[in-house]
N, C-alpha and C positions, 0 to 999 in steps of 0.2 A: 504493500500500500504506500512505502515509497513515494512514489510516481504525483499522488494527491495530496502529499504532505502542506505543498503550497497553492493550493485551488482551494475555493472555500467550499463548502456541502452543496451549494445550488452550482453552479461551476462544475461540479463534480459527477454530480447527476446530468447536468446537459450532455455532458463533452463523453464521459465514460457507460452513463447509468447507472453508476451507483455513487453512494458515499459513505465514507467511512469517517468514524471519529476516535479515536482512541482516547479511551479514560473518559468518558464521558460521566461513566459513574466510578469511586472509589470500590480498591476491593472490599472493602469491611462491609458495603450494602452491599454488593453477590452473596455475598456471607450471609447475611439475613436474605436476599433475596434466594435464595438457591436453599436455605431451612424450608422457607413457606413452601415452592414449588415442590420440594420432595413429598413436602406432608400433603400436601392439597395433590400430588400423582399417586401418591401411595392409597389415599383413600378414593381417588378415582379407578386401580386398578380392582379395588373390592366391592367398589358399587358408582357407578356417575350418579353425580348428585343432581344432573338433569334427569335420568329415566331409572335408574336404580340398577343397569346391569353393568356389570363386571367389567373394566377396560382389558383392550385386548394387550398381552403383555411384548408383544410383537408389532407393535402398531409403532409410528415412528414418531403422533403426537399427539398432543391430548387440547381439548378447547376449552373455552371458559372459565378459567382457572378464578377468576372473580364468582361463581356464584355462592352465595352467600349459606349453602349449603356444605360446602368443605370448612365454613368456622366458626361451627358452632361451641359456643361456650370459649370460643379464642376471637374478641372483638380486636383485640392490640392488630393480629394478625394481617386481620380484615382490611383495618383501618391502613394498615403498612401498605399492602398490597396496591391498593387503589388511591395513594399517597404518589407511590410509585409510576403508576397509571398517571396520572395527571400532574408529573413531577416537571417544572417549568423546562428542565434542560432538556427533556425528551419533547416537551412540545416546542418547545424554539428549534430545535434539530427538525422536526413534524414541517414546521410552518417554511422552513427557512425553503425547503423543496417545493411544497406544494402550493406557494405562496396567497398564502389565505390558514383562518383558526381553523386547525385542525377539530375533527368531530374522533370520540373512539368509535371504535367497531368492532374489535374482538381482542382475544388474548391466546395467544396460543405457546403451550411448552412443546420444548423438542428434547425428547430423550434416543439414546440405542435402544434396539431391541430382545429382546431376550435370546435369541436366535437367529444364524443367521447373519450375512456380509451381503450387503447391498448399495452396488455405486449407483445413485438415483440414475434415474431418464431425463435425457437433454430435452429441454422444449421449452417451449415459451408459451405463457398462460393462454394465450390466445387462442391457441391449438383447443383446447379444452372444449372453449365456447362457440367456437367456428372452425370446423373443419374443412370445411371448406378452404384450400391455400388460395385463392383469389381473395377472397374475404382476409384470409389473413395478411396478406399482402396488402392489400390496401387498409386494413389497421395499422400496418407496421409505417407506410408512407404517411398517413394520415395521423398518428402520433403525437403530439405536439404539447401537448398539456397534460401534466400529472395533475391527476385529481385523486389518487390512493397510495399508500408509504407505508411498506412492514419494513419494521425495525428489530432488527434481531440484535439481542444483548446477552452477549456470553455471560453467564453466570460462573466455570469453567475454562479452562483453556482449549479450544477449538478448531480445526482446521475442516470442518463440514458442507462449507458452501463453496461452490465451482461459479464463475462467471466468464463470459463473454463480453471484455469491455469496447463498447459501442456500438454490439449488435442490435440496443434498442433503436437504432436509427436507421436500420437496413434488412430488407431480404437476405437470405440463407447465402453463403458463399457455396460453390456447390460441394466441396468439403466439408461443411458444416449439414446441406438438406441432406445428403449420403449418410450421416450420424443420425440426425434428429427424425426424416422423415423414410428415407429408400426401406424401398423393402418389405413395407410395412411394417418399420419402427425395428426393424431386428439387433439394428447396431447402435439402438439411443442410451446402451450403458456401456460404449468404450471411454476406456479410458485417452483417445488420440485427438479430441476437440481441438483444433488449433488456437493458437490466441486464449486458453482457457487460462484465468487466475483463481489459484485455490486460496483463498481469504485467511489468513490467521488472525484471531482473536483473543487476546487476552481477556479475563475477568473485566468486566465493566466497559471493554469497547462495544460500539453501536455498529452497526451497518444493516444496511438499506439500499435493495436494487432493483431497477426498471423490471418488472415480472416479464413487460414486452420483450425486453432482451434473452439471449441462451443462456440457461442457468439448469442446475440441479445441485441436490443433497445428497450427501453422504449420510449410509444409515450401516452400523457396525457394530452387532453386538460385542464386538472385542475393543471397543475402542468407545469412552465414556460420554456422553453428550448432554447438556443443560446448557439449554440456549431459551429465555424466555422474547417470544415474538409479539409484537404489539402492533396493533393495526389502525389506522386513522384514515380516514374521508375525509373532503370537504362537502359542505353541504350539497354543492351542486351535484356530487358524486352519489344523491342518497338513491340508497339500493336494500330494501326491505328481505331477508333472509333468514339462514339458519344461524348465520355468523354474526350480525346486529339485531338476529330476537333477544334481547334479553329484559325481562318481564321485572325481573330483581332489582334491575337499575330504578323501580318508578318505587319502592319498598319506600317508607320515609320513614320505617324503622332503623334501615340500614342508613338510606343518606345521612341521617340525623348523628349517625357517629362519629361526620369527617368534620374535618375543618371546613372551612366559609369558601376558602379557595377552590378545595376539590369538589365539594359539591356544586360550585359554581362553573366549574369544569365539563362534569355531567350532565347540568343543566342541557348544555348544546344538543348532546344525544336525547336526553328526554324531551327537549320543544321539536326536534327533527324526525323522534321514530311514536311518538307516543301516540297517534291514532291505530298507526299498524300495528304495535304491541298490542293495546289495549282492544282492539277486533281482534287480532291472533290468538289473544292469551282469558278473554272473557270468560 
């Protein structure tokens, strides 16, 4: 990460697609942040505190690590967690990309698997939603404005995420659609991606990449992983789902135990989701 040492995070994101920050938080909060995540995964693998079954112990992550279900009788917890969430330095990092108040949208942790050595699949989110490659092509030209920003913060020391820096600004090289698409998909876990940067993270650095661009995870039960992922919109980006339903957010049991600042935080996502929650969740 070198290379972006002297570009600022918006700069960074134009020219490459991603940005990184080193030490954006101190080790001593991984420390407590990396306590919380184990307790709130551990009791997700014996029951999700959204539907009650059992997390899979091979899955690569787990969501919603905020509901207010993994802390109970542990408010301190609670209060840490979603302090964290709405912690100025993540959203000034948030905003400084997307340029506008960032809105959240989810949480997501990344552990290994219990089982099991898997170099993820090359692609770009896009693929998911349109398969169609003209479609995606003309997403890829047509690109221009970030309206959404996961932030992945090693809790751990890390070398799990692969990029392609400034594929978010072009079609496949044909060395790269021969990985990610020939074939149908047969060669999208080599290891021979041209131009790929495998990211190192220390405790407490941030990074955040163009999903439009080539990217994949690493998932290695031999090799340890806590990486807590957080996700933000801008309003104009609102998009009603599995990943900003959260019904817990409108609790004024729970708001009522933050500071003035974090619930004022929250506020954005409840005046933005709160007719769809409240028809979803009636």
């Amino acid at each position: 990460m070198n290379q972006s040492v002297a570009m600022s995070l918006s700069e960074q994101w134009k020219v490459n697609g991603y940005s990184f920050q080193e030490e954006l938080f101190q080790p001593h909060e991984m420390t407590k942040m990396l306590r919380i995540s184990e307790n709130v995964w551990q009791q997700w693998l014996e029951a999700s505190a959204e539907n009650g079954q059992a997390g899979n112990p091979n899955a690569h992550c787990m969501r919603h690590l905020n509901h207010p279900g993994y802390f109970k009788n542990n408010d301190a917890d609670f209060i840490t967690l979603m302090n964290f969430i709405a912690d100025e330095r993540i959203l000034q990092f948030a905003e400084e990309i997307l340029e506008a108040p960032p809105v959240f949208r989810t949480s997501t942790f990344w552990f290994e698997p219990e089982e099991g050595i898997v170099d993820g699949n090359w692609h770009r989110d896009i693929q998911f939603q349109e398969p169609d490659e003209q479609v995606q092509k003309d997403y890829i030209a047509q690109h221009h404005k970030t309206t959404g920003i996961q932030i992945q913060i090693a809790l751990i020391e890390t070398e799990d995420n692969e990029y392609v820096p400034g594929s978010h600004l072009r079609w496949d090289t044909p060395e790269e659609y021969h990985i990610r698409l020939a074939d149908e998909q047969q060669h999208n876990k080599s290891n021979d991606m041209p131009g790929a940067l495998r990211v190192h993270q220390n405790p407490g650095d941030a990074l955040a990449f163009d999903p439009a661009g080539l990217h994949r995870g690493r998932y290695h039960s031999n090799i340890k992983r806590r990486t807590m992922m957080l996700t933000y919109n801008t309003a104009e980006a609102y998009r009603f789902d599995y990943f900003s339903d959260q019904p817990w957010l409108f609790s004024e049991k729970h708001m009522e135990l933050l500071p003035t600042s974090t619930q004022n935080f929250f506020k954005r996502y409840q005046d933005l989701y709160r007719n769809d929650v409240m028809k979803q969740n009636k």
